[in-house]
Structure formats: C-alpha cells, structure tokens
C-alpha positions as CSV (number, residue, x, y, z in Angstrom):
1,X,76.1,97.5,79.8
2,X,75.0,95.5,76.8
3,X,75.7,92.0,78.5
4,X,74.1,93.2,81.5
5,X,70.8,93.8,79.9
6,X,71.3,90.6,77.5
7,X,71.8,88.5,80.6
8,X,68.6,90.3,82.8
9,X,66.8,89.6,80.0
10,X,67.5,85.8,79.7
11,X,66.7,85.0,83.5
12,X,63.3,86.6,83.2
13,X,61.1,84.9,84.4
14,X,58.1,85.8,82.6
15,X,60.5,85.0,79.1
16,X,61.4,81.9,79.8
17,X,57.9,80.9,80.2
18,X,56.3,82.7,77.1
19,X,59.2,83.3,74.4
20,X,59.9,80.3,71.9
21,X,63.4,79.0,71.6
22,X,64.8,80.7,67.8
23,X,66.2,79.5,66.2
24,X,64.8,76.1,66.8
25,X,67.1,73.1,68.3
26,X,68.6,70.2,65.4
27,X,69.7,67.5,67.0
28,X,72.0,64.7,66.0
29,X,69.9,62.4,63.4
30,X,69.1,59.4,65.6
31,X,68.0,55.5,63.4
32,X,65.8,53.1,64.1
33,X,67.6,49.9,62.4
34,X,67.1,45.9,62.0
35,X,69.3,43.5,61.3
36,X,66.6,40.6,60.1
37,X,62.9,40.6,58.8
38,X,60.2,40.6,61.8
39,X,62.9,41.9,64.2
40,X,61.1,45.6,64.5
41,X,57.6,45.9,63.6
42,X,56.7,49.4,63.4
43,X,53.0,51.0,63.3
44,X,51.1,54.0,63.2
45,X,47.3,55.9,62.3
46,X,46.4,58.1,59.8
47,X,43.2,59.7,59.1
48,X,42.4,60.7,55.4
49,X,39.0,62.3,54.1
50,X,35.7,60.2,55.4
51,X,35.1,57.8,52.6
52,X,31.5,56.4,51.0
53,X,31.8,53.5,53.2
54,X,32.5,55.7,56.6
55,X,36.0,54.9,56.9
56,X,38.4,57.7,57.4
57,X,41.7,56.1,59.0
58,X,43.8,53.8,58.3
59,X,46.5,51.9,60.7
60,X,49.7,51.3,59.0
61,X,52.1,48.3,59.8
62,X,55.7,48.0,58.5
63,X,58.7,45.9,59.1
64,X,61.8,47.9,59.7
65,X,64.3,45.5,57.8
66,X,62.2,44.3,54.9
67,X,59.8,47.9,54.2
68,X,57.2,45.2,54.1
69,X,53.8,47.0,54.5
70,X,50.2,46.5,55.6
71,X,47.7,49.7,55.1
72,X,44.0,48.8,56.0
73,X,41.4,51.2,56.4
74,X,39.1,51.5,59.8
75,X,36.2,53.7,61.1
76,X,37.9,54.3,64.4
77,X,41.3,54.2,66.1
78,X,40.3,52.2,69.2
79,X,42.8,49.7,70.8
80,X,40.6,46.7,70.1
81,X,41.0,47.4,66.5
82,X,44.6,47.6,66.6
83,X,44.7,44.1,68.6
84,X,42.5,42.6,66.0
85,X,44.2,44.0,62.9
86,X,47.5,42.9,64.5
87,X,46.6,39.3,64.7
88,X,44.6,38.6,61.7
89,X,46.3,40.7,59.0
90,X,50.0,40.3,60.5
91,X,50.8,37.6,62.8
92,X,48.7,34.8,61.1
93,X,50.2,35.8,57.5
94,X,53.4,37.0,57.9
95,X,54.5,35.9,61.8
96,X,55.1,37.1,65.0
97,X,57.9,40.8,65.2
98,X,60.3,40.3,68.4
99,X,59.4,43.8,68.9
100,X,56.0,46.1,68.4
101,X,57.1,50.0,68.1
102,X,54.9,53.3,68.1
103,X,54.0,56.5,69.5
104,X,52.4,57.1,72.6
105,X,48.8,56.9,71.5
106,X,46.8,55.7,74.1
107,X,45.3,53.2,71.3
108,X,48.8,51.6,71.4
109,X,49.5,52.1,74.8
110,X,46.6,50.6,76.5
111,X,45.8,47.4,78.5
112,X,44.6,45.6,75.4
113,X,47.8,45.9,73.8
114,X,49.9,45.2,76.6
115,X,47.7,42.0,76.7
116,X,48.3,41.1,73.4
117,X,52.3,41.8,73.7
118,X,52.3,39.7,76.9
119,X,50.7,36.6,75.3
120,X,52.3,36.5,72.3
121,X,56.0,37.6,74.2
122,X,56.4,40.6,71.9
123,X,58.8,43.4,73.4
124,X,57.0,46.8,73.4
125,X,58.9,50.4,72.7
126,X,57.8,53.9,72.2
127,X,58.7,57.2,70.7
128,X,59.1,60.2,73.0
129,X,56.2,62.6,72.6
130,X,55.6,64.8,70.3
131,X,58.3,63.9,67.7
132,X,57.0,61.6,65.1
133,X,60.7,61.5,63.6
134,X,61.2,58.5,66.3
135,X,58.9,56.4,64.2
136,X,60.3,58.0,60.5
137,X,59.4,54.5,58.5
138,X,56.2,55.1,58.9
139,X,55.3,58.9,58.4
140,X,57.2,58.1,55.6
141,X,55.0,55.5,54.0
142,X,51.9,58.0,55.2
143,X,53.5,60.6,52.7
144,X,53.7,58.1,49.7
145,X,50.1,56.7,50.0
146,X,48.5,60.8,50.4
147,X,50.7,61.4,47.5
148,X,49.6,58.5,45.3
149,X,45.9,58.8,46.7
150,X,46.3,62.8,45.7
151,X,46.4,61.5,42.2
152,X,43.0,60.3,42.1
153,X,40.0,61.8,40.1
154,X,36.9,63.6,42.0
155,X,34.7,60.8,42.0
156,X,37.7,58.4,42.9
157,X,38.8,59.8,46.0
158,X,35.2,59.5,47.5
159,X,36.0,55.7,47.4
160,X,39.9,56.1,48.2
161,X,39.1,52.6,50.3
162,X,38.8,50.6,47.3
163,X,41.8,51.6,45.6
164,X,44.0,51.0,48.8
165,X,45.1,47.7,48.4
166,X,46.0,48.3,45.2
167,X,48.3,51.2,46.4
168,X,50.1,49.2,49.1
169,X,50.8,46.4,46.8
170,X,52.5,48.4,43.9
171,X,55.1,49.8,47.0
172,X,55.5,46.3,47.8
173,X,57.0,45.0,45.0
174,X,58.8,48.3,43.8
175,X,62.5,48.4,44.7
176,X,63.4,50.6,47.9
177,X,66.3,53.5,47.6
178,X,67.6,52.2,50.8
179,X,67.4,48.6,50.7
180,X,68.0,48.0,46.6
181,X,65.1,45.0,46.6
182,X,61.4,45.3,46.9
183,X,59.9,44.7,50.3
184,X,58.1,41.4,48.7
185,X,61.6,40.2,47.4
186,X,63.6,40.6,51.0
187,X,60.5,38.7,52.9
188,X,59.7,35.8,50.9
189,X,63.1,35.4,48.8
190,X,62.2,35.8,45.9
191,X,60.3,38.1,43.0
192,X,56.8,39.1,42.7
193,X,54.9,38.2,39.7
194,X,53.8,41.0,38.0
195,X,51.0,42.0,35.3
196,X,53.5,42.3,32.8
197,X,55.3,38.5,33.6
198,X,52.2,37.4,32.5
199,X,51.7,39.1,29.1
200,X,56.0,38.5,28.5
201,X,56.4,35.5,30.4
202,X,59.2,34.8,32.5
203,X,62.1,31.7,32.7
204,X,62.1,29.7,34.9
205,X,64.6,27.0,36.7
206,X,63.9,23.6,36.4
207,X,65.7,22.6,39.0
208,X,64.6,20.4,42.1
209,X,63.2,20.5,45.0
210,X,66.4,20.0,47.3
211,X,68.1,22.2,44.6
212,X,65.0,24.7,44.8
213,X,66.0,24.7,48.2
214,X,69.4,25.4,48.9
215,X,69.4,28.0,46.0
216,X,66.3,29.5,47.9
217,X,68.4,29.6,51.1
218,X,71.1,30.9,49.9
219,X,69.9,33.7,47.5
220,X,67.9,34.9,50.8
221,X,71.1,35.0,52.9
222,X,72.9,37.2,49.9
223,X,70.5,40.2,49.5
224,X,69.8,40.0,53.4
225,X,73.3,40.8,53.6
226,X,73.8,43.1,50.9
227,X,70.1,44.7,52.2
228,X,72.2,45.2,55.7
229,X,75.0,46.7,53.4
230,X,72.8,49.2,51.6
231,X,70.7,50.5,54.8
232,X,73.6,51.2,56.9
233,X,75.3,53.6,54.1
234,X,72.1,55.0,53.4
235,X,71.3,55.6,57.2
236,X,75.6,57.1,56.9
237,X,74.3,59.3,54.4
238,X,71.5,60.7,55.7
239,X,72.7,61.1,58.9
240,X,75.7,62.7,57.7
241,X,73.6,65.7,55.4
242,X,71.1,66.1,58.3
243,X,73.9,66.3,61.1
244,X,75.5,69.7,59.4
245,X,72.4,71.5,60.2
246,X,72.7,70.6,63.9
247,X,71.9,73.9,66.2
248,X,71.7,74.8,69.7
249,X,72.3,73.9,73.2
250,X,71.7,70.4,74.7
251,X,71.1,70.4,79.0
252,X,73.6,68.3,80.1
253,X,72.7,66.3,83.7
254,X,71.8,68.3,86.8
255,X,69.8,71.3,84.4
256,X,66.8,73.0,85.4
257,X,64.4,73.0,82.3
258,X,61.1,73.4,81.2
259,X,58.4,71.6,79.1
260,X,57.1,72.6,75.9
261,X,53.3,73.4,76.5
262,X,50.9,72.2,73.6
263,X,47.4,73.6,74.8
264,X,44.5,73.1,72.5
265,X,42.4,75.0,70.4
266,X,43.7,79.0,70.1
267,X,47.0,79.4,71.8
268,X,48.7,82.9,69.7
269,X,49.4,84.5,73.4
270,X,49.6,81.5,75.2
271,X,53.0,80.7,77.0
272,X,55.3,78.4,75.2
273,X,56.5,76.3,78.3
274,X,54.8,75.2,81.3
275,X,55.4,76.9,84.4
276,X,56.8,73.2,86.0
277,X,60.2,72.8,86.2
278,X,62.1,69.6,86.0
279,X,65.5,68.3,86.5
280,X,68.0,66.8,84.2
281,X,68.1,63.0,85.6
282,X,69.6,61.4,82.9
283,X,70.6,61.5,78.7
284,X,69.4,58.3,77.8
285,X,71.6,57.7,74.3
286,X,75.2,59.0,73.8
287,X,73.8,62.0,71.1
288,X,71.6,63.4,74.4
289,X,68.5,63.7,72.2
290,X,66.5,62.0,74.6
291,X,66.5,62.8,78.0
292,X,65.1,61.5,81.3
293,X,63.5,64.4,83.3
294,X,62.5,64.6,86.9
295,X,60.0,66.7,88.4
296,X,61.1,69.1,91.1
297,X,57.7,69.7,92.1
298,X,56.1,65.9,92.7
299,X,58.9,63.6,91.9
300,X,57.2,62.0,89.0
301,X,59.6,61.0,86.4
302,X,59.3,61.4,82.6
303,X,61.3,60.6,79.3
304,X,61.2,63.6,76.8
305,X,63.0,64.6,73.0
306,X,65.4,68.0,73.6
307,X,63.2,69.5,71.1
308,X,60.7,69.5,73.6
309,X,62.5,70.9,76.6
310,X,64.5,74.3,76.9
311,X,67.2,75.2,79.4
312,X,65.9,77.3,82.3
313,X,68.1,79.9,83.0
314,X,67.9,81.5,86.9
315,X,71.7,82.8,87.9
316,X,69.9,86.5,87.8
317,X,72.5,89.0,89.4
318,X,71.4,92.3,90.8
319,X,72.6,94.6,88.4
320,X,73.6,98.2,89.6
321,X,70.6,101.0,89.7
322,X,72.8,103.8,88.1
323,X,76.2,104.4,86.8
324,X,79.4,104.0,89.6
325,X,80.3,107.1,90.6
326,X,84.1,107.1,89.2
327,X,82.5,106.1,85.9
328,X,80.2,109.6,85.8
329,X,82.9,111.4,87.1
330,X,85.7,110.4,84.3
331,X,84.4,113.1,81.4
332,X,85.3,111.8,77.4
333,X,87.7,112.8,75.4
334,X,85.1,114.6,73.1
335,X,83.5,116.4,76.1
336,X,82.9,120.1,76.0
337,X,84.5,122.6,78.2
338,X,81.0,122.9,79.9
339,X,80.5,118.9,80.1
340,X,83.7,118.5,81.9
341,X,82.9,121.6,84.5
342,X,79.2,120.3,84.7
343,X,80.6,116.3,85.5
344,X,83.2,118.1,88.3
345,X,80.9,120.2,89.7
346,X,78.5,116.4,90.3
347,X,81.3,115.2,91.5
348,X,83.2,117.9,94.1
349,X,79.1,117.8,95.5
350,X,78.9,114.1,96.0
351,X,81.5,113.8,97.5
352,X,81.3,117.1,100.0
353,X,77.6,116.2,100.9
354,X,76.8,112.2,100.1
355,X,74.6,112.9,97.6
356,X,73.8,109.7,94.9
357,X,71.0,109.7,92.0
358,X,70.2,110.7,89.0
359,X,68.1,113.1,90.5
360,X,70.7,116.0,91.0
361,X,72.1,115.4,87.6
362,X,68.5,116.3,85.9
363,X,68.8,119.1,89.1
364,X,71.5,120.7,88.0
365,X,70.7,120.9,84.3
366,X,67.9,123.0,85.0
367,X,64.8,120.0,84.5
368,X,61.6,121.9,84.5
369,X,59.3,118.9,84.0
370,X,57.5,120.0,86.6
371,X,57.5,123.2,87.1
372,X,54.1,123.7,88.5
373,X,55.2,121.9,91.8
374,X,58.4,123.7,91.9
375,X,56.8,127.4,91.9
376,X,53.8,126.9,93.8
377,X,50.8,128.8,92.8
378,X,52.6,130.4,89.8
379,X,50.9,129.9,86.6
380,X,52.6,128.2,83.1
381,X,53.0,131.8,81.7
382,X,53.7,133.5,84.9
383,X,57.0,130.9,84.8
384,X,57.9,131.6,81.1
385,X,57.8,135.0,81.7
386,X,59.6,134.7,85.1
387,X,62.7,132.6,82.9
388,X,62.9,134.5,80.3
389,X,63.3,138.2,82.6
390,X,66.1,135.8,84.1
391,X,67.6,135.4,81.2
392,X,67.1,138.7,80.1
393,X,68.8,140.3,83.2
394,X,71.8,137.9,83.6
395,X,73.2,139.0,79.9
396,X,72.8,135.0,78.7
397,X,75.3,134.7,75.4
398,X,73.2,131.9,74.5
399,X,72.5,134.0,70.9
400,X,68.5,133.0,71.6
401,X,65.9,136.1,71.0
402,X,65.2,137.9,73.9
403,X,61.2,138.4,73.1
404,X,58.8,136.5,75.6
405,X,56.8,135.4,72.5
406,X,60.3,133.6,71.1
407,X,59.5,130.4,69.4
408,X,55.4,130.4,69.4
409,X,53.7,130.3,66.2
410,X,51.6,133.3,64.9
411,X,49.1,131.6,63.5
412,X,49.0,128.5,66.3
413,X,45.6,126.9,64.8
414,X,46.5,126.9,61.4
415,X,43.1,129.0,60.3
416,X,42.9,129.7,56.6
417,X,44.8,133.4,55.7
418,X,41.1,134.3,55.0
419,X,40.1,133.7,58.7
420,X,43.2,134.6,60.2
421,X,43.0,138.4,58.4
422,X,38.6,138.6,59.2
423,X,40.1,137.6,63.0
424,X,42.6,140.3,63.4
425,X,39.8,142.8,61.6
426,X,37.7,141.9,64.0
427,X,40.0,142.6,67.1
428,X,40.4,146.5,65.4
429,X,37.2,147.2,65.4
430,X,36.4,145.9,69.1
431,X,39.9,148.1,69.6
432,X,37.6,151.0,68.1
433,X,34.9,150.9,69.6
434,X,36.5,150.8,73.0
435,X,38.6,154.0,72.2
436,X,35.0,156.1,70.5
C-alpha cells in the first residue's frame, strides 16, 4: 500500500512540475585546466556598489595556467566594452589566449565578440547556464577582491575604483595555494620587485646576456612544470573531498526531463520546472554533468548542467479503487469474535449477490451519517428516540444507559451556576402559574 501511494505520488503530474528536487543533486567535481600561460583565458562581470565616479562593475580577466589577473572597473556591461577592454588591457600587453571562456551573457555572446574571436582566431567556449562553478577561477577571484575591498573605511569604499589596481596587483605577486608561484612569477619568469626590495635591496646575478638567457629559459621551463605538478594534485584533492558529497540520480540517454524554471521578480508559489519536456540526446563528458537535451515539443536542441534538469517520471499505474476481495475477507489474527462474523457475513453476501464497495461495509455497521435521507420526514430527535426504543426493546448487552437523554450535557451552554439556578427558578414559577 505504502509503495503504491509513494509511486502515485511521484508520477503526479502537477509534483513534478511544482515540487523542488531535496535533497539537491552533487555532481562529480568537473576542472577547467591548462597546460601553458595564454592557453585559456577566462572572464567574467561583477557589479559592486556605484562609486563617486559612476562606476559600479568591473569585468575581470584571468589566465587559467598562470592566475594572472586584470580587474578594471566600467559603468556598463555592454559587449563593445568587453571588446575594447580585451584588446587594449590584454592582447596588446600580455598577448593573444588560444581560447576566450565565459558564461552565457549576452555581453560575451554577441556578434561583437564573435567578431573579435574571428579576427584575432581565438577559440570561443561557454559555461552551461546557470552554474557559475563552470567558470570557478573567476568567482573565485570575485570573492577575494569583495573581501579585500570589505576592508575599506566608510569614506574609502565610496572611491573603491581608486584603490583597485592596487588590489589586483598585491594578488599578482602573492604566491597561489594551487600553483606555489605568484601569477607575476609563472608569466614573466621571474620575481616581482616589491616595496620592501627596495628599502632591503636585493642580489643580483651578474651574469650575461646569453647567460641571462639560457638561465631565463630554463628557470621558466622548471616552475612551469612543477606549476603543472602542483595544479593537478591540487585539482586531485579537491575533486576528491567534493566527490564524497556526491548525491542523487543522473538521466542517463533516452530520459524524459524537465527544465528548471527561473521566473523573475516573486516566485514563492511559482512551479519549479517548466511545463516543456525534453529528451535526453546525449551526456556530453564521461561524469554526465552536462547533458545535451532535445525538445519534444519543437525540436530545438539545448546543452544544460544536471543541476538544472530533473528526471520526469510518467510510468503511472492504475492502482486498485478498494481492497481485493480475498484480502477483506481473510480476518487477523487479533480480530474479535464479532470482526471475524462481521468480515464473513461481507463475504458469504458478495459472493451470493455481486455486491463490491465500500459502501455495504459502512451499511452493515450501522453508518448513520445521514440519517435524515434515510428516514424521510423524521426529525434528528424523532430518530434518537426511535434508536434508542430499538435498543431498549431488543435487550442490547451493550452495558450503555438506557435513558433517551444518555450522554447530553445538563448544562449544554455552559451558563454560570448563578444563571443556570435563576433559569430553572424561572421555569417553576411559569410551572406555577400554569397549575393556579
């Protein structure tokens, strides 16, 4: 019976649509590596508080390998701005990435961009939406900077745009957990000068220029390897903690599912998944974290995270109306001598007449829901009284009073004693005067 109902419940229609998936789905930790500096450029917006100059975001531009970073602050998000930010503070100073990734913003996803990829011949990639953890690097540096910029005074954060270089230059030449160098050290080759080299000083090699040179070279080559070393135990490790929370169901090929809905503004009561189904076309990495859905009403195809999808579930069975009829005739073990009569006397007259329901069950134990339709004209006391001279005449052994008033309160109201005893008064004297 349980399963029955668990299983009636699942293929709802209506709860498929409106309830949320708990708990929600972990998936496998995916990684977004490089192997060499300017061989994944990632970038993505951020919008702080407005600032005395009117700027209020800030595009963000790191290289995957290195952690190399370039923060600088905007009044809008528009896609000419990212093309021109792109081209005069990265790919004139720092050179041109093999590949350009963010989210699906339609600032990074426009014609302007795709203009800008195709002349310079940089490969384009995206996350899937609504799961920032495909571009991690940098919602990770977007955390730092409001933490660091969080530090600032009253005054100070009204001008949060002056201290921003400043910021991004002191991650720069600090050492990364994952890579062991600062991001300056693995894309130039060699170490920053800071504030304090100057006040202590700092050796240096006299050595030549061919000597410069080959040293150069070959001190690049070592920490890019050992920088390879270090980010592929680190990814190891993190992907190994996160991995033992994983949770939940993936749909496998050939599913029927349904898309997370994201409405605007209020949404408390709104339903959770749009009414649109899709099918399962095809998991796009061995994990299955991404998946490539097809619509089943258009056609129109669509690449999507599982987080963002849930298994629609439609195998509803008819489930029987009532109980089978050798189930209510078998009485328990812990059945009264009247329960088992009662359950054969069901039985012997289903099977003599053809009778199924519930129906005659509530018949046969005497339901009086409804009392006034059974007896007609007769009135609610009329029937009491009718039951209980019923009772009365068949010698019941019930041990229940035999008094018509059985069971109705003397004071029904609940007036004060003082009231109750001025009411009875008053129905002896009316008695009085009606016998003078």
């Amino acid at each position: 019976m349980f399963a029955d109902v668990q299983k009636w419940v699942k293929s709802c229609e209506r709860c498929n649509f409106s309830k949320r998936v708990m708990p929600s789905v972990v998936t496998p930790m995916g990684h977004l590596l490089a192997t060499r500096p300017l061989e994944v450029v990632a970038m993505d917006f951020t919008t702080l508080e407005k600032s005395s100059d009117g700027k209020e975001d800030v595009l963000v531009i790191t290289d995957v390998f290195t952690k190399f970073t370039v923060a600088v602050a905007t009044k809008d998000q528009k896609a000419t701005t990212v093309a021109r930010i792109l081209v005069t503070e990265w790919f004139q100073k720092y050179g041109i990435p093999a590949r350009l990734h963010s989210d699906q913003g339609r600032n990074f996803e426009g014609e302007v961009i795709k203009a800008l990829c195709d002349m310079y011949q940089v490969r384009k990639s995206r996350t899937t939406p609504y799961h920032p953890q495909g571009n991690a690097q940098c919602e990770r540096f977007n955390r730092t900077m409001h933490d660091l910029l969080r530090t600032l005074g009253t005054k100070q954060k009204k001008k949060w745009t002056g201290y921003l270089p400043e910021l991004v230059y002191t991650y720069n030449v600090t050492p990364h957990s994952s890579t062991g160098f600062s991001p300056y050290e693995l894309l130039f080759g060699q170490k920053p000068w800071l504030p304090v080299d100057f006040l202590l000083g700092r050796e240096e090699q006299a050595d030549s220029s061919v000597e410069w040179v080959t040293h150069h070279r070959e001190k690049l080559a070592e920490i890019h390897r050992l920088t390879r070393q270090n980010l592929g135990t680190a990814a190891t490790h993190r992907k190994r903690r996160h991995d033992a929370k994983v949770r939940g169901t993936r749909p496998t090929k050939g599913d029927i599912v349904l898309i997370r809905d994201h409405p605007p503004g209020r949404n408390k009561i709104q339903d959770a998944w749009k009414t649109e189904k899709y099918r399962v076309v095809e998991q796009i990495q061995e994990d299955g974290s991404p998946l490539l859905l097809e619509s089943m009403e258009t056609g129109a195809r669509k690449r999507l995270h599982i987080s963002q999808v849930k298994r629609m579930i439609e195998d509803k069975e008819e489930l029987p109306q009532r109980c089978p009829e050798e189930v209510r005739q078998i009485p328990q073990k812990d059945a009264s001598p009247r329960e088992v009569e009662r359950v054969e006397k069901i039985a012997h007259r289903e099977k003599s007449q053809g009778v199924t329901g519930w129906e005659n069950v509530d018949a046969e134990e005497g339901d009086s829901r409804d009392d006034s339709t059974r007896t007609g004209e007769e009135s609610h006391s009329e029937v009491l009284a009718r039951k209980e001279a019923n009772r009365y005449n068949s010698g019941s052994k019930t041990g229940r009073p035999k008094r018509v008033t059985a069971g109705r309160h003397s004071n029904v109201h609940r007036l004060p004693r003082s009231a109750k005893i001025c009411s009875v008064m008053k129905a002896l004297c009316g008695l009085l005067e009606v016998l003078c």
